[in-house]
C-alpha positions, 0 to 999 in steps of 0.5 A: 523486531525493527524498529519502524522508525529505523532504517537498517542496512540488511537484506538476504543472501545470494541476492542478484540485481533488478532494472527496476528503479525504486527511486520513485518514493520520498521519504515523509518529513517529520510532521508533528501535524500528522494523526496517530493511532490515538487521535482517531475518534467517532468523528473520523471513523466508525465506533467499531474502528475506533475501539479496535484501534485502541483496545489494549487486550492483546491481539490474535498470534495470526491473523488474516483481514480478507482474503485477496486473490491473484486477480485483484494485485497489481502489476506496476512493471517499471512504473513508479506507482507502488505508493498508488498501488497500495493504496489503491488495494486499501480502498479496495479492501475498505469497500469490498467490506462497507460497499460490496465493491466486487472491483479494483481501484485505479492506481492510475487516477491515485497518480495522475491526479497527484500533487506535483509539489513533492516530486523527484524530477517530477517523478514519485511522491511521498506517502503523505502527499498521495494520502492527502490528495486521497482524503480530497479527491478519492480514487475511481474504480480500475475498469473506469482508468486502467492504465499502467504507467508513468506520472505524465501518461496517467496525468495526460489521461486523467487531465482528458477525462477528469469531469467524469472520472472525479464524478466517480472517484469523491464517493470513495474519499476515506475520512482521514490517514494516520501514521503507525509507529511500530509493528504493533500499531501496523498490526493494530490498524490492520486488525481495526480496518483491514489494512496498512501501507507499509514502505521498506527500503532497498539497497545497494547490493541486494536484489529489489525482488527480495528472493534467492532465485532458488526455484523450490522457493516459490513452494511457500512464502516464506521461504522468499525471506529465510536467507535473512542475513543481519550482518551481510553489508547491503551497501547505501539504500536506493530507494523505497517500496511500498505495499500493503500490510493485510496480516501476520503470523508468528514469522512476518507481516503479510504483505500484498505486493504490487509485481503481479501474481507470479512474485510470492504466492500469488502476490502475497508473502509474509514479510520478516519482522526483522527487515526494516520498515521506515514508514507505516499508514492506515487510513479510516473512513466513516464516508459510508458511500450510497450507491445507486444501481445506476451509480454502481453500473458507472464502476464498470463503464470504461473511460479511458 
């Protein structure tokens, strides 16, 4: 099993190469400041939450949190937002269950809104960055700001619309984020909210979809990461990836990824345990949102 907190240099075999560029994400500094699993109480969360975080029974062997159809995964193209995807998809999952948010979030406002003080060349952001400016700001629904596209197109957009779209957004700020150290703890916030953001890095000499290009493949998830190779060397790592951690079964991690339905099955894919994660969060929010009929009508109203 890895572990989360190192980053290993292996991949899968028969890989080929992509144009899309995974340089966008910063790694987090190390902040002896960030929460963990065992700073979350009543205050920043539902009791509920809070007991399934830090029960110590053992966790079911499968486990899936909702079921995320085709339609609901994100499509990032060549747009560094796999971070605002993520969690644009957390907050989806969080509200569907306390609101009956029946829509997307925006990933656009998630990264036009962002903090431009951690930024590579202007570009990307870090985890912790993106999950403070969440907590401040909150996200706004996806038919509000639909677009796909790089910092300076979502920030022109948002800059131009920014009364209305944060009117919306604050009613969905989550109470706070923590970080999760270990596959058991990723299992443990899934199991406790729902969902995790997981980071995985991307290498040199293996192609960035994480598949073998073998057609019958696409019969069943896992078949994208049976070609796992622990001793292939994979080169220097180019970058970083983020998606969203929504179960597990025996073999891996099941991941929602953010490269439209075609990749995996339907945007799915259980995950293998063995390839590395450098970087886990989950959020909790105890900001139960009341939502008028009117209010609710403003979540389908196009802005941008």
């Amino acid at each position: 099993m890895a572990d989360i907190n190192k980053t290993r240099r292996k991949g899968f075999k028969n890989a080929g190469r992509s144009k899309r560029d995974y340089s966008y994400i910063i790694p987090s500094p190390e902040d002896i400041r960030d929460y963990t699993i065992k700073d979350i109480d009543d205050a920043s969360a539902p009791e509920p939450v809070v007991r399934r975080l830090t029960a110590e029974k053992p966790l079911p062997k499968t486990y899936k949190s909702m079921v995320v159809h085709s339609k609901d995964v994100f499509n990032q193209g060549s747009a560094g937002m796999c971070v605002a995807c993520s969690l644009s998809m957390m907050r989806f999952i969080t509200e569907t269950k306390q609101s009956k948010i029946t829509g997307q979030f925006s990933p656009a406002y998630i990264y036009g809104h962002r903090s431009t003080v951690t930024t590579k060349n202007g570009y990307g952001m870090t985890i912790r960055d993106a999950l403070s400016d969440l907590v401040a700001h909150g996200v706004c629904s996806f038919k509000n700001f639909k677009t796909i596209g790089e910092y300076n197109k979502c920030n022109k957009q948002y800059e131009a619309h920014k009364k209305d779209l944060d009117k919306i957004a604050k009613k969905f700020r989550p109470s706070s984020y923590y970080q999760l150290n270990g596959i058991e703890e990723i299992k443990r916030c899934v199991y406790a909210t729902g969902s995790a953001l997981v980071v995985v890095p991307c290498y040199e000499n293996a192609d960035p979809e994480w598949h073998t290009y073998d057609d019958e493949s696409k019969k069943t998830p896992m078949a994208y990461f049976s070609d796992y190779d622990k001793d292939h060397d994979w080169g220097a790592i180019t970058g970083y990836h983020a998606m969203t951690c929504i179960g597990w079964n025996k073999d891996g991690l099941f991941l929602i990824n953010s490269y439209g339905s075609d990749w995996g099955t339907n945007g799915k894919a259980y995950w293998s345990y063995e390839y590395p994660i450098t970087e886990a969060w989950g959020i909790v929010d105890n900001n139960k949102p009341i939502l008028s009929k009117a209010f609710r009508k403003l979540l389908d109203k196009k802005i941008v």
